[in-house]
C-alpha positions, 0 to 999 in steps of 0.5 A, spaced: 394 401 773 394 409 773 394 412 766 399 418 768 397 422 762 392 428 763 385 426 762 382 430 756 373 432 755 372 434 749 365 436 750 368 442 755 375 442 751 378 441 758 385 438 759 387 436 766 393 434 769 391 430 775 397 429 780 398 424 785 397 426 792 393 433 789 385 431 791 387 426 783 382 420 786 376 426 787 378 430 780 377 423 776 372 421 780 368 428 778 371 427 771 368 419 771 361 422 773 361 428 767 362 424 762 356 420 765 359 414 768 356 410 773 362 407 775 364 414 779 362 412 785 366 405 784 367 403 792 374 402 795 374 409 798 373 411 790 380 408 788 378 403 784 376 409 779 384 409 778 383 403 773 381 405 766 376 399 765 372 404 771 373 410 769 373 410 761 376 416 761 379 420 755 386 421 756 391 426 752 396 420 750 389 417 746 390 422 741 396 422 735 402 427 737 399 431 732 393 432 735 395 433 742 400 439 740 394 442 737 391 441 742 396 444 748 396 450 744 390 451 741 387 457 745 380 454 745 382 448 750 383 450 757 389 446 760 389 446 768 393 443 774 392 443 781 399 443 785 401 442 792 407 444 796 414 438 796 415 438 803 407 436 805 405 433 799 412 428 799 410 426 807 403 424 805 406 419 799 410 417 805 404 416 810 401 413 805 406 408 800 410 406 806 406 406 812 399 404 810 401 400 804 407 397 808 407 390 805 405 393 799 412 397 799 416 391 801 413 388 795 414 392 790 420 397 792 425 393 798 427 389 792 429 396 788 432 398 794 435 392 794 438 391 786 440 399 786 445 397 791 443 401 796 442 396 801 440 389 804 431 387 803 432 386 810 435 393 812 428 397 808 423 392 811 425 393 818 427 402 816 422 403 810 417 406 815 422 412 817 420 418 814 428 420 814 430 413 811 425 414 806 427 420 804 434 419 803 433 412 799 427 413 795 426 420 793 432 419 790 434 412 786 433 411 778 426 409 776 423 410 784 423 417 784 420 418 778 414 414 781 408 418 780 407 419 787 413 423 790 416 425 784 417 432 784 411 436 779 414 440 775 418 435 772 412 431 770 411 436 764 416 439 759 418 446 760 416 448 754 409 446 755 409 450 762 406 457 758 400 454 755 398 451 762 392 457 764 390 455 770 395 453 775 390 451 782 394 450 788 392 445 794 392 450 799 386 452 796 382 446 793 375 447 795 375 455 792 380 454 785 376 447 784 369 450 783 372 456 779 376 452 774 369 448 774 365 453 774 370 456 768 369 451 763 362 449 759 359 445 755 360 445 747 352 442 747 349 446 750 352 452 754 352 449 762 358 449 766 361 442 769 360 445 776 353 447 775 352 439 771 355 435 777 359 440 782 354 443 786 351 436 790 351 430 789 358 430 794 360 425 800 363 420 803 359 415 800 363 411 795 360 404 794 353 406 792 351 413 787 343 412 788 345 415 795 351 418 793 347 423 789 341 425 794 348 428 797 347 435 799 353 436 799 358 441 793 364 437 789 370 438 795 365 441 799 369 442 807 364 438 810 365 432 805 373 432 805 376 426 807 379 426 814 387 427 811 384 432 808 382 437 814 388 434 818 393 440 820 398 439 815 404 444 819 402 440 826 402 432 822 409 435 819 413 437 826 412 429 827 415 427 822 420 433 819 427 435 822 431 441 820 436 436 816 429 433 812 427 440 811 432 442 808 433 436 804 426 437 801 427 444 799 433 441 795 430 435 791 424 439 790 428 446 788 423 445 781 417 445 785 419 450 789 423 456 784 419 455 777 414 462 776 408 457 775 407 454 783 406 461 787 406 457 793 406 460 800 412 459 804 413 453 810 418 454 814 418 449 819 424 450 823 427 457 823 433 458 818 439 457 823 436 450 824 436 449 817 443 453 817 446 447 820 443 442 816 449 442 810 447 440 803 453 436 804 450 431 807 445 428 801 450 429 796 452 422 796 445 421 794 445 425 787 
């Protein structure tokens, strides 16, 4: 039921291009309630606000393709992104598709597994929950590595519309480059910034009821209000889960992500290079 097209406000002539496992649940959830929905503390931990019956978000595909490319390239529309490194990012959409969700991973994907030849549905319901046997079959197979939540994130949009994207936030830095987009775009009505309208309180861990949601003192992406996944340390979860071989696949698959001019990401060297020296590419070729 996601609508994967970038949600447009045109009071803020703001285009965001929201990107799973990237705070996409909070960013909805802050557009829903700058459009003036009462819907944007929906309950379910705020997931139900990806339903468009829930969040009555505008979204780019809304418009004819006239009016999308004059809006992409009009220098009156902000255009803005938050990206997150492959090698972070794909084992939280592991954690949370394929071990949280598992029963729904068997249902939807096992039986891909399953018709693309790689297997019998009995071998993914008993291995979908390793993180090596997910990497190697279900990043890669047609149809299931276009899946929004582990397909890489620059392949989402054309090349040619990389350019007029004028702000790039990284993940790395959520809290600080949320409240300086927010803070950058203002209203066409009467001049406020979407930071100052709903971004400075308001904020918690409340999602089932805004009347006390809104008598939150706490800021849009606040640190005291993450979520707990959030604040976890990424490099110690990833040791769990990485091996020199799955760290370099990962380099490998998600090259666009990791060499476009766009995603200055800090490096994350998991193992030291003569480990990932040993993990040939060779390996994985047969998955291409």
């Amino acid at each position: 039921y996601h609508n994967t097209s970038p949600i447009v406000n045109e009071e803020y002539k703001v285009i965001f291009f929201h990107v799973a496992k990237v705070a996409s649940t909070e960013f909805k959830r802050f557009f829903a309630r700058l459009e003036g929905s009462p819907q944007w503390c929906a309950g379910n931990q705020g997931k139900n606000i990806h339903r468009p019956e829930v969040n009555k978000l505008k979204h780019l595909s809304d418009f004819s393709r006239e009016e999308a490319q004059e809006m992409m390239t009009s220098p009156e529309w902000n255009k803005a992104i938050f990206v997150r490194h492959p090698k972070p990012r794909v084992l939280s959409a592991f954690l949370d598709k394929a071990v949280v969700n598992s029963d729904n991973f068997e249902r939807e994907f096992c039986p891909v597994y399953v018709t693309k030849g790689k297997g019998d549905l009995d071998t993914c319901i008993e291995k979908h929950q390793s993180f090596d046997f997910f990497l190697r079959n279900f990043t890669s197979l047609p149809y299931v590595n276009e899946n929004m939540h582990w397909r890489s994130i620059y392949s989402r949009i054309d090349e040619k519309w990389w350019p007029f994207i004028n702000f790039v936030g990284d993940m790395d830095n959520l809290n600080e480059d949320a409240k300086t987009l927010l803070s950058s775009i203002h209203s066409s009505v009467d001049g406020v910034s979407a930071w100052d309208r709903v971004g400075t309180s308001g904020w918690s861990d409340v999602y089932d009821n805004c009347d006390i949601a809104e008598q939150s003192p706490g800021s849009f992406l606040g640190i005291d209000n993450m979520n707990l996944h959030h604040k976890t340390n990424a490099r110690e979860k990833m040791l769990k889960y990485y091996t020199p071989e799955l760290e370099r696949y990962v380099e490998e698959r998600y090259a666009d992500d990791l060499s476009n001019p766009y995603f200055r990401f800090s490096p994350i060297k998991l193992f030291p290079e003569e480990a990932l020296g040993q993990a040939h590419s060779s390996e994985f070729d047969e998955l291409d």
